[in-house]
One Martini backbone bead per residue (centre of mass of N, CA, C, O) as a GRO file, in nm:
protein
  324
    1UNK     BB    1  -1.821   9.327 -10.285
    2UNK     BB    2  -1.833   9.509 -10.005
    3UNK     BB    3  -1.948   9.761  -9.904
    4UNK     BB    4  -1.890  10.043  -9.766
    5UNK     BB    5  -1.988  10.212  -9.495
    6UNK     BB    6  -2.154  10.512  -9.466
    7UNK     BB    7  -1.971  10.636  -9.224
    8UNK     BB    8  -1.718  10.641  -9.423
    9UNK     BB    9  -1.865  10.809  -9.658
   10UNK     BB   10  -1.917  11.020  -9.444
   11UNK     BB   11  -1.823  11.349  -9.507
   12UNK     BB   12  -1.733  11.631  -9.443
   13UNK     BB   13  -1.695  11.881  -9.615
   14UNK     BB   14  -1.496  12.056  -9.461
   15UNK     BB   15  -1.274  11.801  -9.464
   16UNK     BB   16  -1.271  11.717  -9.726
   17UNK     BB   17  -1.032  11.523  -9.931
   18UNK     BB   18  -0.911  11.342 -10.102
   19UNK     BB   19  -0.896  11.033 -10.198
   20UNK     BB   20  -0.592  10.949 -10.184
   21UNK     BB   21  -0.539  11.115  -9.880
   22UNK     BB   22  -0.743  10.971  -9.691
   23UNK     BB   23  -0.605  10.683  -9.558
   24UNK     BB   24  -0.374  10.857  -9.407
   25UNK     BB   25  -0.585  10.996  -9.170
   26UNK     BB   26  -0.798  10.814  -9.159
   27UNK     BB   27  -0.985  10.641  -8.886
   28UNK     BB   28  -1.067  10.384  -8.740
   29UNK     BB   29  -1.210  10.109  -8.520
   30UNK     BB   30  -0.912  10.197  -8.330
   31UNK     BB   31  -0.787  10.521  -8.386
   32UNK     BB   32  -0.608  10.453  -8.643
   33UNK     BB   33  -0.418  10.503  -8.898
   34UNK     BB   34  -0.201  10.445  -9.090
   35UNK     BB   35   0.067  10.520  -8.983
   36UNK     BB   36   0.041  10.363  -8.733
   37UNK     BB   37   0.014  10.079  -8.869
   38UNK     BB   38   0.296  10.108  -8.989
   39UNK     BB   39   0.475  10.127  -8.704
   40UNK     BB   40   0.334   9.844  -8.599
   41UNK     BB   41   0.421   9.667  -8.838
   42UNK     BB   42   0.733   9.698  -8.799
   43UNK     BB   43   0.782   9.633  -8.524
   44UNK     BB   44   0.675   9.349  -8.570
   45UNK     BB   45   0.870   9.257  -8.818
   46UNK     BB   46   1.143   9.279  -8.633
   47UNK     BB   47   1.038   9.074  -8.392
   48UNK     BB   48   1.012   8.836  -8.535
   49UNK     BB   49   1.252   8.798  -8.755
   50UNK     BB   50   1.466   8.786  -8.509
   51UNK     BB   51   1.389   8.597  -8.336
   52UNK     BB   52   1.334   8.344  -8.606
   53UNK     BB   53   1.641   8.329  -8.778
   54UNK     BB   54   1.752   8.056  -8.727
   55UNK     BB   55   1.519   7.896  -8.828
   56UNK     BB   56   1.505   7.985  -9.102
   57UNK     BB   57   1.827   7.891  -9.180
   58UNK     BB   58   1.712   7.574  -9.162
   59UNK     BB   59   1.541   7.557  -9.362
   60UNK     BB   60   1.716   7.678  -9.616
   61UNK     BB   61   1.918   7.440  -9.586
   62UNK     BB   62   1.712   7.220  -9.633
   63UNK     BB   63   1.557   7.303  -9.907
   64UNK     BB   64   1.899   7.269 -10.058
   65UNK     BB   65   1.881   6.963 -10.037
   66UNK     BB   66   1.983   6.813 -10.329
   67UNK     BB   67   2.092   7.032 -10.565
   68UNK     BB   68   2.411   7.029 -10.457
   69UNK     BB   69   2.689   6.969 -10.389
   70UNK     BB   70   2.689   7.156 -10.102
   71UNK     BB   71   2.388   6.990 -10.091
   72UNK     BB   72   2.352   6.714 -10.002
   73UNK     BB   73   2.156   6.483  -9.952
   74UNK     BB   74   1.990   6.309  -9.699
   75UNK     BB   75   1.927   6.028  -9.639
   76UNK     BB   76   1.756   6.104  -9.414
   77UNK     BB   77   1.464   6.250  -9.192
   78UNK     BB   78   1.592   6.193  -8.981
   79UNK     BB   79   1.682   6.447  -8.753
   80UNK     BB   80   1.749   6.666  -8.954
   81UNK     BB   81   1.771   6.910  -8.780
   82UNK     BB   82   1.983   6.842  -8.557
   83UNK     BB   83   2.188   6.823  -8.803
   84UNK     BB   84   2.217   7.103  -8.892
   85UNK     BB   85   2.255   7.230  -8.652
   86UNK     BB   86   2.542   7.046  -8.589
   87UNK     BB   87   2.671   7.172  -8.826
   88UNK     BB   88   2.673   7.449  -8.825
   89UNK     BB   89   2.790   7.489  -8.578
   90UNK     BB   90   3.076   7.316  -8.622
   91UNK     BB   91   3.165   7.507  -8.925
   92UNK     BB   92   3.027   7.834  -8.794
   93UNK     BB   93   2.890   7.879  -8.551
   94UNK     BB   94   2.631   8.053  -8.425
   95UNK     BB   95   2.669   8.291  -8.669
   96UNK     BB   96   2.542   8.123  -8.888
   97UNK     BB   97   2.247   8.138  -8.773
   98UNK     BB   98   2.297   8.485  -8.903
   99UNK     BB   99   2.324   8.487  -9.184
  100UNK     BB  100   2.132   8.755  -9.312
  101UNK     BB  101   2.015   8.967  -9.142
  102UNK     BB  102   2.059   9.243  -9.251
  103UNK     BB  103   1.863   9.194  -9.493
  104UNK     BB  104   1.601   9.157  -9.301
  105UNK     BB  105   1.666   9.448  -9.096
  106UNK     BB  106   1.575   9.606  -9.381
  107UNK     BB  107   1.297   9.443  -9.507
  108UNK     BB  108   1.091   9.423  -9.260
  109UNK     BB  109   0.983   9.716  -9.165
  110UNK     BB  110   0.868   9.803  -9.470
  111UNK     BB  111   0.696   9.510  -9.520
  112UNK     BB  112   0.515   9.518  -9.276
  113UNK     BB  113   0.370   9.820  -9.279
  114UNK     BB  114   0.251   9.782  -9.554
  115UNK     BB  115   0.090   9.518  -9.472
  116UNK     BB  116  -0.097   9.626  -9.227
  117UNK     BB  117  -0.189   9.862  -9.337
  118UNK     BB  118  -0.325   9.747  -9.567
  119UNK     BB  119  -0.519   9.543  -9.403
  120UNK     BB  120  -0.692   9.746  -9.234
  121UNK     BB  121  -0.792   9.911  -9.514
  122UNK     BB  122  -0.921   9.682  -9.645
  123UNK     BB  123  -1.087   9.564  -9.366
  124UNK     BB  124  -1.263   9.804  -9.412
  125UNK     BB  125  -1.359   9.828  -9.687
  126UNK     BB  126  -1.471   9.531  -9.679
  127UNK     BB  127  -1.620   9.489  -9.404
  128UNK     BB  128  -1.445   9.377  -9.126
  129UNK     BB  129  -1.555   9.546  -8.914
  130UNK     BB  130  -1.767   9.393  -8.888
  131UNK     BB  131  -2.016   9.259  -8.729
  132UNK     BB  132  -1.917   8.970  -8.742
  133UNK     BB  133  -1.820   8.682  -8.977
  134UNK     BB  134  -1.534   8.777  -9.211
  135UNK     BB  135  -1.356   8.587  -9.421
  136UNK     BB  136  -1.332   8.719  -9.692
  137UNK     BB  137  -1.233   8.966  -9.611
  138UNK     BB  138  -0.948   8.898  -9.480
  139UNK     BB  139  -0.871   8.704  -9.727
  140UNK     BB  140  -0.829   8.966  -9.919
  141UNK     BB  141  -0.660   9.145  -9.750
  142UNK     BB  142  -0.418   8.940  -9.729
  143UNK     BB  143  -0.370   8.957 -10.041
  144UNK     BB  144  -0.298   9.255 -10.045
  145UNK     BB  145  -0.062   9.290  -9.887
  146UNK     BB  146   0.090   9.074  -9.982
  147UNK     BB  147   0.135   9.244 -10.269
  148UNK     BB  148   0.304   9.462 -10.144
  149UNK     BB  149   0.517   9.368  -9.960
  150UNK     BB  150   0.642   9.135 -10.169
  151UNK     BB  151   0.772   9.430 -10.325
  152UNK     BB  152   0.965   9.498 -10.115
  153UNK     BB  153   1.125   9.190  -9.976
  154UNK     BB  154   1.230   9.057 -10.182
  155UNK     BB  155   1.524   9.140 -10.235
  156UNK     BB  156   1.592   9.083  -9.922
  157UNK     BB  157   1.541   8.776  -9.960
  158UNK     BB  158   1.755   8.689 -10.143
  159UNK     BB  159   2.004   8.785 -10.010
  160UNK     BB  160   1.914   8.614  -9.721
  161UNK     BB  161   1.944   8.323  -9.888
  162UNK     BB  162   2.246   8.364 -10.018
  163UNK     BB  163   2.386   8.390  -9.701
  164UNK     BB  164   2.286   8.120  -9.573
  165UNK     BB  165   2.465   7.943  -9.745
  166UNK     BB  166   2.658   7.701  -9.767
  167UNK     BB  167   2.930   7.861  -9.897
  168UNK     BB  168   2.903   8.116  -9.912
  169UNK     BB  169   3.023   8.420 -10.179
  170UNK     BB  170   2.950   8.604  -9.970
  171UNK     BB  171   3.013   8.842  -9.750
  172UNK     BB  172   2.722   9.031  -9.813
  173UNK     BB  173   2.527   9.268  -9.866
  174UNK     BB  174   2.684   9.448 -10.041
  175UNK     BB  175   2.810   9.210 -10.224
  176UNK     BB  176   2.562   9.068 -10.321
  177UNK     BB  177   2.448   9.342 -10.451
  178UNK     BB  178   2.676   9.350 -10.651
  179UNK     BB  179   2.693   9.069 -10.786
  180UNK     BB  180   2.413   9.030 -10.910
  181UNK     BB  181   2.384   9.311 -11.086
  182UNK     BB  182   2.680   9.202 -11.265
  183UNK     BB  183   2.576   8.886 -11.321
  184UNK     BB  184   2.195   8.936 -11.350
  185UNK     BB  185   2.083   9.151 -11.276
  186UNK     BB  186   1.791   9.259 -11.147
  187UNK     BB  187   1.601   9.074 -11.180
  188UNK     BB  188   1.729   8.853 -10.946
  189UNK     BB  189   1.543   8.974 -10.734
  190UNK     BB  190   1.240   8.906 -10.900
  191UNK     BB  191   1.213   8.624 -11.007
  192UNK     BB  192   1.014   8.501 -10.712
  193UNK     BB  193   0.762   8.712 -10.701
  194UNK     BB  194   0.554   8.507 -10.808
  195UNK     BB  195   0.606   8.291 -10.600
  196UNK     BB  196   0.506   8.450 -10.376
  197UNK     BB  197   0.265   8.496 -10.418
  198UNK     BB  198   0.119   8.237 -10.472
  199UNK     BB  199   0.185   8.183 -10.156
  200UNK     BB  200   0.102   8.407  -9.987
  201UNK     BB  201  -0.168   8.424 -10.044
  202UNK     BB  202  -0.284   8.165  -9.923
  203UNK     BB  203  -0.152   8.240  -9.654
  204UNK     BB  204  -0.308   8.459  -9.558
  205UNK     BB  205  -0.578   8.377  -9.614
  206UNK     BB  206  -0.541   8.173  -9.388
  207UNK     BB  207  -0.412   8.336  -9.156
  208UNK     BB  208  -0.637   8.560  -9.131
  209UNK     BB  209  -0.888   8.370  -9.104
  210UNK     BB  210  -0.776   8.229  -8.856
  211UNK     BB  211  -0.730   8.475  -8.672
  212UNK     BB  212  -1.012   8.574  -8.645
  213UNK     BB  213  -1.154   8.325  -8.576
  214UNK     BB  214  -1.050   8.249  -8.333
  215UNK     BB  215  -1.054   8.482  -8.182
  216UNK     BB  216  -1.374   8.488  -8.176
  217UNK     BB  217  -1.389   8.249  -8.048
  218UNK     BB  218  -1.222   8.321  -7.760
  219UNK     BB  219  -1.379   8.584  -7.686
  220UNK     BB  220  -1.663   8.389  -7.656
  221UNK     BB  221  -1.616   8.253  -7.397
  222UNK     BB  222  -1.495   8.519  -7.202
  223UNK     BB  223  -1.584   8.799  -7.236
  224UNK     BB  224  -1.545   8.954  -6.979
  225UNK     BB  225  -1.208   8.884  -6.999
  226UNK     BB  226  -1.061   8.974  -7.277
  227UNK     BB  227  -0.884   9.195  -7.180
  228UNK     BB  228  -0.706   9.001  -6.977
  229UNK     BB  229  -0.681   8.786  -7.258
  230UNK     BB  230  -0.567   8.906  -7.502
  231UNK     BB  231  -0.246   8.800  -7.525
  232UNK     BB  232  -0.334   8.517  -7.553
  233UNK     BB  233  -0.512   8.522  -7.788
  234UNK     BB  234  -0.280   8.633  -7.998
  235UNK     BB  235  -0.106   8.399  -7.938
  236UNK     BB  236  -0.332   8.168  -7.987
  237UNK     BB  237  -0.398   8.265  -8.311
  238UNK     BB  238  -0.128   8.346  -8.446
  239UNK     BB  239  -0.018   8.014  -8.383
  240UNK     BB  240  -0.236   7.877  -8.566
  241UNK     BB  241  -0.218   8.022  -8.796
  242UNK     BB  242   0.120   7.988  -8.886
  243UNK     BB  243   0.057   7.652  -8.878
  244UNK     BB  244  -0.123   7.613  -9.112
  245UNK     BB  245  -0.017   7.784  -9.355
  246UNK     BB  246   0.287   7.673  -9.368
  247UNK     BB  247   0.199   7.385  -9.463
  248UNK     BB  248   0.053   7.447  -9.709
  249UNK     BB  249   0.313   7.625  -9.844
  250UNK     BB  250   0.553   7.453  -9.868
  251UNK     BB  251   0.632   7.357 -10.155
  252UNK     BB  252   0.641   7.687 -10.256
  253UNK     BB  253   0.882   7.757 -10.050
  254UNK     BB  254   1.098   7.570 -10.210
  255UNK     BB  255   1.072   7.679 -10.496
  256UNK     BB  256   1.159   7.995 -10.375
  257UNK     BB  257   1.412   7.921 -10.307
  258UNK     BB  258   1.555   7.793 -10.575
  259UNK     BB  259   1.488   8.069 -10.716
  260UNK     BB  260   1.708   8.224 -10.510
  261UNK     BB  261   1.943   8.013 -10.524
  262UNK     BB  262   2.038   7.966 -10.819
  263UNK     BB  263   2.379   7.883 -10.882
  264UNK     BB  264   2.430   7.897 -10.583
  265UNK     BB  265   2.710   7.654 -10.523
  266UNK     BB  266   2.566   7.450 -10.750
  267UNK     BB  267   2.303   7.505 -10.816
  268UNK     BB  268   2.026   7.471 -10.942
  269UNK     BB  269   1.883   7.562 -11.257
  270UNK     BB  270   1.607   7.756 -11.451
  271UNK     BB  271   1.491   7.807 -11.711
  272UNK     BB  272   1.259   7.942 -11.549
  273UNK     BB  273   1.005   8.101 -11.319
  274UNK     BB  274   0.839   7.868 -11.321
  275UNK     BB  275   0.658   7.661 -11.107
  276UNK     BB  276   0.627   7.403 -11.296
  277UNK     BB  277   0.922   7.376 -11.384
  278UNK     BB  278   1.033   7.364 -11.089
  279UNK     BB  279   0.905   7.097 -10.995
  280UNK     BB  280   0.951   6.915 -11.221
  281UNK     BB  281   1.283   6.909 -11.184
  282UNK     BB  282   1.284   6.817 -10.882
  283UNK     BB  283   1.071   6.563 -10.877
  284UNK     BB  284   1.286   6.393 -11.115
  285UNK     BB  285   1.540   6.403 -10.916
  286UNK     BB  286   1.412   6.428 -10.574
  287UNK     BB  287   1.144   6.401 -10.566
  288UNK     BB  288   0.823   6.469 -10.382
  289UNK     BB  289   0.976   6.509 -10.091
  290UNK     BB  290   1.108   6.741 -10.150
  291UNK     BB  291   0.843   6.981 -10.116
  292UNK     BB  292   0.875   6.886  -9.761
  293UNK     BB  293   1.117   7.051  -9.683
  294UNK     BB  294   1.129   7.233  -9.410
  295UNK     BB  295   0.866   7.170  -9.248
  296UNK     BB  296   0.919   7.163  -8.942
  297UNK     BB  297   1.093   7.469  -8.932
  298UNK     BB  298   0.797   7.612  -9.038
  299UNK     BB  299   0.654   7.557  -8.811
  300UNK     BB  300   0.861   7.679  -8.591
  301UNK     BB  301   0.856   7.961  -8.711
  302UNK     BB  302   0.557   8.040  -8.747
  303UNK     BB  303   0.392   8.007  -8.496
  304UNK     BB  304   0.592   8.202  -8.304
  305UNK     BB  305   0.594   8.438  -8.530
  306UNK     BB  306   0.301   8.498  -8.515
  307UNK     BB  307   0.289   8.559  -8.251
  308UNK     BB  308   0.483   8.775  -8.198
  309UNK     BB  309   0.356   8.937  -8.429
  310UNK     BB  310   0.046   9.005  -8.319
  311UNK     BB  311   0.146   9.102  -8.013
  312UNK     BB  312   0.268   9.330  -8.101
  313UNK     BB  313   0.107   9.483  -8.282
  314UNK     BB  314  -0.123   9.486  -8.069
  315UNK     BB  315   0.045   9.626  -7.835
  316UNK     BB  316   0.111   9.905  -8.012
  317UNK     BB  317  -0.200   9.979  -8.083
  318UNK     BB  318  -0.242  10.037  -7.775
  319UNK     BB  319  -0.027  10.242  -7.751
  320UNK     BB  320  -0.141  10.424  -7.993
  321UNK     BB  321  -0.372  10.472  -7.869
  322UNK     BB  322  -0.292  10.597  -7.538
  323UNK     BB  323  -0.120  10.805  -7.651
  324UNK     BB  324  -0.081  11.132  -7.655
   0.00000   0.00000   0.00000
């Protein structure tokens, strides 16, 4: 690990506070704090995932066709996205593609706020700040990130996966958890908690090493124009990283949704929480190609919600830069 640079490490006696309470007022090389970086990565995720909810919608519905009578297999994968989007649409109309938002717009802002929060403050500890490349810096900040964050989202995500299913038993979001509560116990909130950590590491550790890296490389090109060229290099460094990322853990999040909506609809159940047991049996029943359902709906909701995600977050940090 890098060690932090000196100029960290030196606090004048008379300012210094604790270890614990340093980090939420120390401002980086950014000029933002702590509080700061969680303003703007909340709004950051609430106008991601608002915006690509849709998307999002036709991925779940399609990850859990052939696991339930209620989600039949499709015979082929050919227009996938369009067929189902057909069929939502047929018997479900517009809003239909809209629920369980709200449980995403509980836990989208409180859970980006601590994911931007922790990444900003890892990677300036491990020295992301530092001139030149550093991409081990970025990609453990962005695990470290995702591990706190899909503690807080897991539940929220849960309950919204659970509302997005043709003919879900649930009213709503507060019927959800209650009904999970009563029938389930807490623990059905984070049962998939293990399976999104090992998704999101490897999702992060790759979205952020490569939204650094190309930011870096596109900031090369013209450096003289980079201010005037900020919001595109974030937009197309941002939908690199979301399209790269979301390809390569399409598997795991397969995996992570059959395991936070079984049972749910006559969907299949798993003996218990394993990543390995849950492969094993989608795989054995529903062959190799289940676990690359919902690819393209996920490279279609990642790449443009990163960008989306990138630039709005990158374009509060210069408001609350410039703010009085």
């Amino acid at each position: 690990m890098t060690a932090p640079p000196a100029e960290l490490l030196a606090v004048p006696q008379a300012a210094h506070q604790p270890l614990a309470t340093e980090p939420l007022t120390h401002a980086n090389d950014d000029g933002l704090t702590f509080w700061q970086f969680m303003a703007a990565g909340s709004v950051a995720g609430m106008v991601e995932h608002m915006a690509m909810f849709p998307v999002d919608t036709l991925k779940t519905r399609m990850q859990m066709l052939g696991c339930s009578p209620a989600c039949p297999a499709a015979s082929s994968t050919h227009n996938a996205i369009g067929r189902t989007l057909a069929s939502i649409l047929r018997s479900e109309g517009p809003l239909g593609l809209y629920r369980g938002i709200g449980a995403m717009g509980i836990g989208a802002g409180p859970a980006h706020a601590v994911y931007f929060s922790v990444y900003e403050l890892s990677k300036e500890r491990l020295g992301g700040n530092r001139p030149g490349h550093h991409p081990f810096a970025h990609a453990a900040s962005g695990v470290l990130a995702t591990i706190a964050s899909d503690a807080v989202l897991t539940p929220m995500d849960v309950v919204k996966q659970r509302l997005q299913l043709q003919s879900t038993p649930y009213l709503g979001v507060r019927d959800c958890m209650i009904q999970m509560l009563r029938k389930e116990g807490l623990r059905a909130f984070y049962t998939s908690y293990p399976t999104t950590v090992v998704m999101n590491a490897p999702f992060t550790a790759v979205h952020f090493a490569t939204y650094e890296a190309v930011k870096r490389v596109l900031g090369g090109i013209s450096p003289e124009n980079v201010s005037e060229e900020r919001l595109l290099v974030h937009i197309t460094a941002g939908g690199a990283a979301g399209a790269l990322a979301g390809a390569v853990t399409t598997p795991l999040d397969v995996v992570k949704t059959r395991l936070q909506c079984q049972g749910v609809c006559g969907a299949d159940t798993f003996t218990s929480g394993s990543i390995r047991n849950a492969i094993q049996q989608i795989v054995t029943k529903e062959g190799p190609q289940a676990l690359l359902r919902g690819l393209k709906p996920r490279l279609l909701f990642h790449a443009p919600a990163a960008a989306i995600c990138w630039s709005t977050y990158e374009g509060c940090k210069s408001f609350l830069q410039h703010a009085p």
